[in-house]
Biopython code that builds the backbone (N, CA, C, O; Angstrom):
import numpy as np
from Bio.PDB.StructureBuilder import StructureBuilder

atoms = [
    (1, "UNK", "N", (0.843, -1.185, 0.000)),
    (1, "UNK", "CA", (0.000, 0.000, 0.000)),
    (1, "UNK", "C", (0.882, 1.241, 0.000)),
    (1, "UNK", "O", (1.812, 1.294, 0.805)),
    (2, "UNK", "N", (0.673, 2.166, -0.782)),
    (2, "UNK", "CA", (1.557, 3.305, -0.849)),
    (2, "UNK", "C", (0.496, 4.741, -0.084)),
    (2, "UNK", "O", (-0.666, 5.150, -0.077)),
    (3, "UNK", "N", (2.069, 5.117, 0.570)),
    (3, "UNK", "CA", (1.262, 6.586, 1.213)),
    (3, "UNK", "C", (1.552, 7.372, 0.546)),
    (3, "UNK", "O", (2.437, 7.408, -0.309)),
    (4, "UNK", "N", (0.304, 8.629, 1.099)),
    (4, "UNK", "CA", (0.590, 9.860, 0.299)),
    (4, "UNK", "C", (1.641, 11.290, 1.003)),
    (4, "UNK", "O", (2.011, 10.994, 2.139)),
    (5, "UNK", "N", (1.861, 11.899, 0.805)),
    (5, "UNK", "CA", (2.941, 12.950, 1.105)),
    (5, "UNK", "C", (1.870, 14.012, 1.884)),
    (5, "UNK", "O", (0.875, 14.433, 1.294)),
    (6, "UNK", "N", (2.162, 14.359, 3.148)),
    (6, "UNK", "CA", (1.918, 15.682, 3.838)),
    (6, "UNK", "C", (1.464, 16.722, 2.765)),
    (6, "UNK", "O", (0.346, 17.223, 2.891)),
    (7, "UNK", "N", (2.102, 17.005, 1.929)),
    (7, "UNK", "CA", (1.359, 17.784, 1.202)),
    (7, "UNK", "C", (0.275, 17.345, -0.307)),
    (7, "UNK", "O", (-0.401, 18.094, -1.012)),
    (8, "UNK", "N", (0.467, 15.969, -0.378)),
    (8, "UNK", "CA", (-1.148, 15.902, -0.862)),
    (8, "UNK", "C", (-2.392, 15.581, -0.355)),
    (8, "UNK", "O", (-3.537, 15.725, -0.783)),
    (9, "UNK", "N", (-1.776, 14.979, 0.941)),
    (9, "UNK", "CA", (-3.009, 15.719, 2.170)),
    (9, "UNK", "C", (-3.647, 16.243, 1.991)),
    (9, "UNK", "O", (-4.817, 15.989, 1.706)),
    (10, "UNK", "N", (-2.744, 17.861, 2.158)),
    (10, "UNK", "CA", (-2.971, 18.498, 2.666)),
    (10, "UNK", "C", (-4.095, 19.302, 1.246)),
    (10, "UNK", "O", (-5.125, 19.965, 1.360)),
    (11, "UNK", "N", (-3.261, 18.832, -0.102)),
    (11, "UNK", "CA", (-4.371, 19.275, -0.770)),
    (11, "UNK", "C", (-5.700, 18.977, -0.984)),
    (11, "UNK", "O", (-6.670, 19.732, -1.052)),
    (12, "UNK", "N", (-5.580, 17.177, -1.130)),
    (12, "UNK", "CA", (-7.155, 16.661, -0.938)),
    (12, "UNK", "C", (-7.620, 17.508, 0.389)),
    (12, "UNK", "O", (-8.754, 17.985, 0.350)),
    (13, "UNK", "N", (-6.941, 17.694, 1.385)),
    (13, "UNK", "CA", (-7.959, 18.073, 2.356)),
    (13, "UNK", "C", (-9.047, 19.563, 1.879)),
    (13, "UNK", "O", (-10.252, 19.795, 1.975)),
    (14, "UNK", "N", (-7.501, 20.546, 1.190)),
    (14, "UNK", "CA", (-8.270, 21.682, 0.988)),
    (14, "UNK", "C", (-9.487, 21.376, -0.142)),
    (14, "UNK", "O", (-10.627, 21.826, -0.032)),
    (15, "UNK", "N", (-9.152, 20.766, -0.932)),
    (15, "UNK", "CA", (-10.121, 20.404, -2.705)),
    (15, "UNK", "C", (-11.641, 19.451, -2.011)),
    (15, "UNK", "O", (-12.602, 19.053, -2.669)),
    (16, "UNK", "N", (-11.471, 19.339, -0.912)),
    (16, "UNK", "CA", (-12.971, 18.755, -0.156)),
    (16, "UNK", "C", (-13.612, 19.729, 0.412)),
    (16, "UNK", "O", (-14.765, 20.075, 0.154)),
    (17, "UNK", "N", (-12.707, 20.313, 1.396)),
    (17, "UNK", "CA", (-12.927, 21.768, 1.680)),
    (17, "UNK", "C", (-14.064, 22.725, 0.937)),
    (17, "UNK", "O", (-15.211, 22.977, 1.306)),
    (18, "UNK", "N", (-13.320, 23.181, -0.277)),
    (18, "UNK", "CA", (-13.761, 23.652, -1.441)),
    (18, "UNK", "C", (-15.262, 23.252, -2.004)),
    (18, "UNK", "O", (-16.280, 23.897, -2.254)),
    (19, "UNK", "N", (-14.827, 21.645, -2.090)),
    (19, "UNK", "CA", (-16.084, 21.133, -2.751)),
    (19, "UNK", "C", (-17.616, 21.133, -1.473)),
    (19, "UNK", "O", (-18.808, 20.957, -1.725)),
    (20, "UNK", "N", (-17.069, 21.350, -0.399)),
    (20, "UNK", "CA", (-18.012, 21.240, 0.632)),
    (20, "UNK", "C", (-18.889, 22.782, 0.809)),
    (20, "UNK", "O", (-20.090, 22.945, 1.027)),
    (21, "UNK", "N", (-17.614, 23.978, 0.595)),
    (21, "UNK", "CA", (-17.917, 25.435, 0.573)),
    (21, "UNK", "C", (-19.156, 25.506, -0.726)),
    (21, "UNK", "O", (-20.221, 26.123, -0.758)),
    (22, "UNK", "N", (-18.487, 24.576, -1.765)),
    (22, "UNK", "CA", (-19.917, 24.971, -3.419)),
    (22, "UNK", "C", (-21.285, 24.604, -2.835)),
    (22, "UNK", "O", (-22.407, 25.111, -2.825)),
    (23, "UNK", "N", (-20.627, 23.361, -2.289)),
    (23, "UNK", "CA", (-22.285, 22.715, -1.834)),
    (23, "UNK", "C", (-23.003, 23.857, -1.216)),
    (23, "UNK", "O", (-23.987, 24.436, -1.676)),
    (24, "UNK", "N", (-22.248, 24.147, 0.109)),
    (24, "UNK", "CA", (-23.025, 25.146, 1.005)),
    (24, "UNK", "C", (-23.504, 26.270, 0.124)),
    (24, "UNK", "O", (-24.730, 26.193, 0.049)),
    (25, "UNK", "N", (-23.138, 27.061, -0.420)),
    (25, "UNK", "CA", (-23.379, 27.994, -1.290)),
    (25, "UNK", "C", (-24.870, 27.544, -2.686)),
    (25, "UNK", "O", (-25.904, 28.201, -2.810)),
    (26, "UNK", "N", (-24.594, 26.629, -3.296)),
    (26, "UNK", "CA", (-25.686, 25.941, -3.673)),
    (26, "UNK", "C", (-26.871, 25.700, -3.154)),
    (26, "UNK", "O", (-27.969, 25.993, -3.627)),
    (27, "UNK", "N", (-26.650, 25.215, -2.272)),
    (27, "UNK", "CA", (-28.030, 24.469, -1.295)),
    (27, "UNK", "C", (-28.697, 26.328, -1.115)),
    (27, "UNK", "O", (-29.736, 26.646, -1.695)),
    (28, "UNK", "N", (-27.924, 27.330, -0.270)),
    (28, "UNK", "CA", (-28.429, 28.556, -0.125)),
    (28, "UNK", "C", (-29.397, 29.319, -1.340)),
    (28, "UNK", "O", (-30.470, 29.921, -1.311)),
    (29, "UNK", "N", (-28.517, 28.993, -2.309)),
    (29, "UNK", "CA", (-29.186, 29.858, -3.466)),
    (29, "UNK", "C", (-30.193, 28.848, -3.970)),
    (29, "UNK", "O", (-30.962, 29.388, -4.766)),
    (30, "UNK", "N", (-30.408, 27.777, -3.809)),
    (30, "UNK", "CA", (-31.724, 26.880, -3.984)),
    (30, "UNK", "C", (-32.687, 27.430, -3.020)),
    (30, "UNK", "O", (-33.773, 27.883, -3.381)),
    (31, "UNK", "N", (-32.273, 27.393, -1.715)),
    (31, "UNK", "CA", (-33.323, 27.790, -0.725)),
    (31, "UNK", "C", (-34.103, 29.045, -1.376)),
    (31, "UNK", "O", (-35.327, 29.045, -1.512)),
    (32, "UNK", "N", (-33.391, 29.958, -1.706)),
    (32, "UNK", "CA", (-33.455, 31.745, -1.929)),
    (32, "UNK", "C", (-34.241, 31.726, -3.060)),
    (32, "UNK", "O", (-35.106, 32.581, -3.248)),
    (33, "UNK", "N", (-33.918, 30.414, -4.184)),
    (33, "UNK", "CA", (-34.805, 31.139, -5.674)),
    (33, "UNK", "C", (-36.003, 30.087, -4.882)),
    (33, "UNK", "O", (-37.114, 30.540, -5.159)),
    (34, "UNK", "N", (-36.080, 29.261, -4.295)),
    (34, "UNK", "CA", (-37.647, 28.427, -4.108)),
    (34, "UNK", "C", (-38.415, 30.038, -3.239)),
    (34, "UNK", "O", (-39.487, 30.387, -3.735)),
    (35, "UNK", "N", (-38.005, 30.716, -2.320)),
    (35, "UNK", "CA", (-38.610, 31.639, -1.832)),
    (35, "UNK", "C", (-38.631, 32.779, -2.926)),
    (35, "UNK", "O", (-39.697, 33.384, -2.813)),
    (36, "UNK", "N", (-37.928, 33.249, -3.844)),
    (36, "UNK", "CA", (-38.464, 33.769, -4.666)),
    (36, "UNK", "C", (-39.557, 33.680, -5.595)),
    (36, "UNK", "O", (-40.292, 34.597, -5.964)),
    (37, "UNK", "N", (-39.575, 32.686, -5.870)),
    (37, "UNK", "CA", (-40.372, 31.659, -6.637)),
    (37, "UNK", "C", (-41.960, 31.710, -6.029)),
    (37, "UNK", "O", (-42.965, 31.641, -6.736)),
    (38, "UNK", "N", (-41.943, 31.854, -4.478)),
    (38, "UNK", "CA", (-42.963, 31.835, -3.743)),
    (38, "UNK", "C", (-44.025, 33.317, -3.997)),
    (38, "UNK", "O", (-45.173, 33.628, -4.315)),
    (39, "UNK", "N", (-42.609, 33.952, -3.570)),
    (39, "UNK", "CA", (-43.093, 35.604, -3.819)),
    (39, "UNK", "C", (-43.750, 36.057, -5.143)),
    (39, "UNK", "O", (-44.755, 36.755, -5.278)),
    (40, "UNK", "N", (-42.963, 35.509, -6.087)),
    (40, "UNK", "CA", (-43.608, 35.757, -7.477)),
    (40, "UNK", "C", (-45.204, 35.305, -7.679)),
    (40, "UNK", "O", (-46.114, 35.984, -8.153)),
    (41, "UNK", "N", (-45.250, 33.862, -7.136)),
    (41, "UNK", "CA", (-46.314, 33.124, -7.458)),
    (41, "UNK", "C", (-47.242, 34.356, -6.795)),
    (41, "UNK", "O", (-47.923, 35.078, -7.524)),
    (42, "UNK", "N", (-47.199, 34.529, -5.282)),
    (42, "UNK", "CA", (-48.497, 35.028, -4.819)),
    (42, "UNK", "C", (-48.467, 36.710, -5.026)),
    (42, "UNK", "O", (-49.282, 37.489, -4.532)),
    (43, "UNK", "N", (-47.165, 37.112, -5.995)),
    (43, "UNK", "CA", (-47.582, 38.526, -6.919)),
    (43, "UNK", "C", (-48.414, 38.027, -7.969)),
    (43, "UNK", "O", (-49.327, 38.737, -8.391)),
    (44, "UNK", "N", (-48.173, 36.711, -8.513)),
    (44, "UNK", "CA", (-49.130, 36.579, -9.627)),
    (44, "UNK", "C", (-50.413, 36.288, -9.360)),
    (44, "UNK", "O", (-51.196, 36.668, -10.230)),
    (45, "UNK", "N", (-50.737, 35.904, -8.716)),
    (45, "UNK", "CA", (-52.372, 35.603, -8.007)),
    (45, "UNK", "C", (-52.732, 36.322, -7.491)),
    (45, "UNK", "O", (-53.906, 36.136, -7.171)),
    (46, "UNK", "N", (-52.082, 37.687, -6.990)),
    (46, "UNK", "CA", (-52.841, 39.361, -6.589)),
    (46, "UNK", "C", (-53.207, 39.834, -7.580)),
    (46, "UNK", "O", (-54.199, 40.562, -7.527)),
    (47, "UNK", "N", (-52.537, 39.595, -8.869)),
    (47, "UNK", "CA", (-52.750, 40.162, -10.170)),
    (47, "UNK", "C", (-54.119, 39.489, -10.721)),
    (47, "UNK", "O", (-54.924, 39.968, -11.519)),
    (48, "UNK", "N", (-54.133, 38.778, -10.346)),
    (48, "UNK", "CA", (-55.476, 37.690, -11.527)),
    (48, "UNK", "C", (-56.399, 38.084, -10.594)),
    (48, "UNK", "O", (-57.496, 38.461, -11.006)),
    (49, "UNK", "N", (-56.114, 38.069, -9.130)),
    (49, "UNK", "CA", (-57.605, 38.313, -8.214)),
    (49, "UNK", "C", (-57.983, 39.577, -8.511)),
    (49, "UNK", "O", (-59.203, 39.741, -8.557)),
    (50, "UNK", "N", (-56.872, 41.121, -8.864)),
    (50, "UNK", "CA", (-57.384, 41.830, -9.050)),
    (50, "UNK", "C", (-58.258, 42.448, -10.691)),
    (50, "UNK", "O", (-58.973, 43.408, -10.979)),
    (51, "UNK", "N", (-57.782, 41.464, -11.302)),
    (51, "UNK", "CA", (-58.121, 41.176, -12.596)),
    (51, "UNK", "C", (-59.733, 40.704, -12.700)),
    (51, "UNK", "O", (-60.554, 41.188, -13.479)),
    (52, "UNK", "N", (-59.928, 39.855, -11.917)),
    (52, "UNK", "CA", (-61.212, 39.298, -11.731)),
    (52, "UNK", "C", (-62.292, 39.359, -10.759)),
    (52, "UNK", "O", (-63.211, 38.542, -10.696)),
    (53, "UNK", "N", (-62.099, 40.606, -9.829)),
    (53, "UNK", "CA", (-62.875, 41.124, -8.900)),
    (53, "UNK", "C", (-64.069, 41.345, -9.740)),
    (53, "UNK", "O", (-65.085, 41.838, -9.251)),
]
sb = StructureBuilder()
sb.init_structure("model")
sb.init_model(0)
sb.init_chain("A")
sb.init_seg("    ")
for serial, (resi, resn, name, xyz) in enumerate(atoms, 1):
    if name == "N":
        sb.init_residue(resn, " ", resi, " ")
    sb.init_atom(name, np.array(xyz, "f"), 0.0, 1.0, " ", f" {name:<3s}", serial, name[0])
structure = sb.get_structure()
């Protein structure tokens, strides 16, 4: 079995790091456009209710 060197460690460690920071950042801006998404919808259904009073 061969080891790896202190410093490719140390890079996988950072390049997980990284890949863990996109996720977090992702997941946020999913949260943010589904609540946008929300807001829009019930601007669009003020519009039609006031359309059809």
């Amino acid at each position: 079995m061969k080891t790896i060197t202190p410093r490719q460690a140390s890079k996988i460690v950072s390049l997980l790091e990284q890949a863990i920071a996109q996720r977090e950042v992702a997941e946020g801006a999913t949260y943010i456009n589904q609540q946008q998404a929300e807001v829009i919808k019930y601007q669009v259904l003020d519009i039609y209710s006031d359309i059809y009073k």
